[in-house]
N, C-alpha and C positions, 0 to 999 in steps of 0.2 A: 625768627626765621620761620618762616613755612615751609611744613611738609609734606607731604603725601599723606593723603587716609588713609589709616591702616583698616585691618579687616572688619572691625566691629563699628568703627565709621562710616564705614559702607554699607556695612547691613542696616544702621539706623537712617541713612539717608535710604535706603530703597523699600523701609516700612514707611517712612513720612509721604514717600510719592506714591507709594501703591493705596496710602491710606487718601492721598488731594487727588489721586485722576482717578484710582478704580483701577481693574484688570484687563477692561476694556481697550479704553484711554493709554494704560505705559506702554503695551510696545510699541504704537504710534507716537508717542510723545519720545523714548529712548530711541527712536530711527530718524525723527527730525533732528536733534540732540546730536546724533553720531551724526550727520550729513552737516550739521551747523560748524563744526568743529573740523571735520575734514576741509570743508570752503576755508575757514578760517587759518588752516594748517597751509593749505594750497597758495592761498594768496601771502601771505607772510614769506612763502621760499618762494614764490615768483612763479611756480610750475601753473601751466595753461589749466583748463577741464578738459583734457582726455579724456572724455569716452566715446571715442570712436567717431567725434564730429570735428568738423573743422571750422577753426571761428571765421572764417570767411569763405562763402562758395563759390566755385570756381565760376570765371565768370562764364565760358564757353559751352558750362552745360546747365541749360535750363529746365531741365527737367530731370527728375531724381529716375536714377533705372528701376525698369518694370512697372513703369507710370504711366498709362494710357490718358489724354487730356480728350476732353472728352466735348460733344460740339455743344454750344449752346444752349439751342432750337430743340433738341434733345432732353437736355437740364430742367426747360423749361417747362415741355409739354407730362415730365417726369413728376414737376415739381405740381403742374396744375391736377394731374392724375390720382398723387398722394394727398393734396389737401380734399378732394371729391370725394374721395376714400374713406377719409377721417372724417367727416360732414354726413356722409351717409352710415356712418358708424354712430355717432352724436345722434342721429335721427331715431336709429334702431333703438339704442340705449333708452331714450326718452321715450320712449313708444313702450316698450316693455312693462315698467311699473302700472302704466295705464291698464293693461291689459289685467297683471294681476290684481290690481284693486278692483277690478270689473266682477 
């Protein structure tokens, strides 16, 4: 029969992980770990994901509140303004080192 780890099973299981990920690495790897195992817990008793969404959105509102939609033509002239931005930024950059090898 199996049992539970007891305490010193534990502690040699969380030398063996801290010695394969690093200190870095475990508390991302123990938060993926706890979140794996909650899904796992949740779907086993049947209970939905509650937190705080609904798995289907109402069909009446299409737009989430305090959500301005914003026009196109706008987006557009927005989006051509920021790549001109960045292109003359790319330009300057590359102009610089000339200057100090000079």
């Amino acid at each position: 029969m199996i049992s539970a780890p007891g305490p010193l099973e534990l502690i040699v299981i969380l030398v063996v992980a801290l010695i394969f990920l690093g200190p870095k690495r475990l508390p991302d790897a123990a938060r993926s770990l706890g979140t794996g195992v909650r899904e796992f817990r949740d779907s086993l008793s049947g209970e939905r994901d509650d937190h705080g969404y609904d798995e289907e959105p109402d069909e009446d509102d299409d737009e989430p509140d305090g959500v301005d939609t914003a026009d196109p033509e706008e987006l557009k002239g927005a989006a051509a303004e920021a790549v001109k931005n960045a292109s003359e930024n790319d330009s300057a950059d590359e102009a610089e080192p000339a200057q100090k090898q000079s």
